[in-house]
N, C-alpha and C positions, 0 to 999 in steps of 0.2 A: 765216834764223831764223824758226819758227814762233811767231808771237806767241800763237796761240789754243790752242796746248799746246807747250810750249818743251822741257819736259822730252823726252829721250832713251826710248825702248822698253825695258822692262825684259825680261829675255828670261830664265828659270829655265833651270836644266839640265836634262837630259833625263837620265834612267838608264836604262842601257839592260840593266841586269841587271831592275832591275825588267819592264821592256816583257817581257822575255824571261818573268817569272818569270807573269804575266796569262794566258799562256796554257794553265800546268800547273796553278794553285793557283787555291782558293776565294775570293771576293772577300774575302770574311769574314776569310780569313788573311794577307791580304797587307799587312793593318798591323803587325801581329805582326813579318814578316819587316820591312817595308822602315818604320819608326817614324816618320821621317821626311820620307816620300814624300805629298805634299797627293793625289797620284792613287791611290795606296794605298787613304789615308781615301775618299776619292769613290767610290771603286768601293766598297769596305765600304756608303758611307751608300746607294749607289743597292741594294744587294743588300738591306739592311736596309729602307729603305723599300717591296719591290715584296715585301718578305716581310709587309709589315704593319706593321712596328715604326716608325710615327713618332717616337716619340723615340730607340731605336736610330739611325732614320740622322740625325735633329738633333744626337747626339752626335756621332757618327764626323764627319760635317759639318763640327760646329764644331770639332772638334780638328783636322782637314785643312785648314782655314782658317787656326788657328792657325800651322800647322806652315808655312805657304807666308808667310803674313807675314812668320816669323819671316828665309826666304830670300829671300823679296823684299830687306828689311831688309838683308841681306848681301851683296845686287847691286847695291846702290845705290839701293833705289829707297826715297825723302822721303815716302809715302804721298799722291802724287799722280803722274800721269804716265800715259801708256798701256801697257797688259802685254796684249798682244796675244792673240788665241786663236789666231790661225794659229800662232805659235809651237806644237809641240807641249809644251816643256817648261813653257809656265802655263797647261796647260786642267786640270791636275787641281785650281789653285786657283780657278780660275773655275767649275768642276761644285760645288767646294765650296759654291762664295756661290750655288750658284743651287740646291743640296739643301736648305742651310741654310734658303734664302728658302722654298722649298717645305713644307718642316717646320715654318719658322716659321709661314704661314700654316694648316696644320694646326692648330696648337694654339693659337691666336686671337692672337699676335706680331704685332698687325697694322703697329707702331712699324718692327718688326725689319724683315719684308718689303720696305719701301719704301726704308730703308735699303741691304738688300741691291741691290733692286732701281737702285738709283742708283748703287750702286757698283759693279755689273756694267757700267753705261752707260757712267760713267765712265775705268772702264779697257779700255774693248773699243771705245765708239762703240755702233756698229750691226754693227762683225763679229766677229760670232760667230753659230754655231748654236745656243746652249744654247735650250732650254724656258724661259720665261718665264711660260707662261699662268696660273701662281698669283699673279701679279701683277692684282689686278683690283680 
């Protein structure tokens, strides 16, 4: 037993209709089809953000966050635990919390960011690759 984090890996599904669909559609539309898909939103808030729109991708963000809670919540996971980014099925909630934090730091959320930021730690450790550098 790990005393220093007990709980089990939560591990999101992967869809693979989605993966498939990344490669022919806009990011912009891929919430549209897949409503549900936290990596849907991510890809939206990352297309949104590199178009300019900070609160466009603070939106998509937070609803892709939403939406992966919501599945976390359905796997089991108590809102603590680790959710791995090697998994590929929970990097599109972990892109969320870290658009989110970027957007957040955008528009002066200084509260939000650190929160995000501690919540990426916390469910990842140190692995992952996501961009953190809006964390400052």
């Amino acid at each position: 037993m790990n005393l220093l984090n007990p709980a089990d890996p939560t591990l999101l599904p992967i869809n693979p209709e989605l993966n498939k669909a990344i490669e022919t559609t806009a990011p912009m539309e891929l919430p549209k089809a897949f409503p549900d898909q936290p990596l849907a939103w991510a890809l939206a808030a990352e297309a949104a953000w590199k178009s300019g729109e900070v609160l466009g991708s603070y939106a998509y963000a937070r609803v892709g966050y939403h939406r992966a809670l919501d599945q976390l919540r359905k796997s089991g996971w108590k809102g603590v635990g680790p959710v791995p980014f090697a998994h590929e099925g929970n990097r599109g909630f972990l892109w969320c919390l870290a658009a989110l934090g970027r957007a957040a730091k955008a528009i002066g959320e200084e509260a939000e960011v650190y929160r995000l930021a501690n919540f990426i730690v916390e469910c990842t450790g140190t692995e992952h690759n996501l961009d953190l550098s809006w964390v400052s």
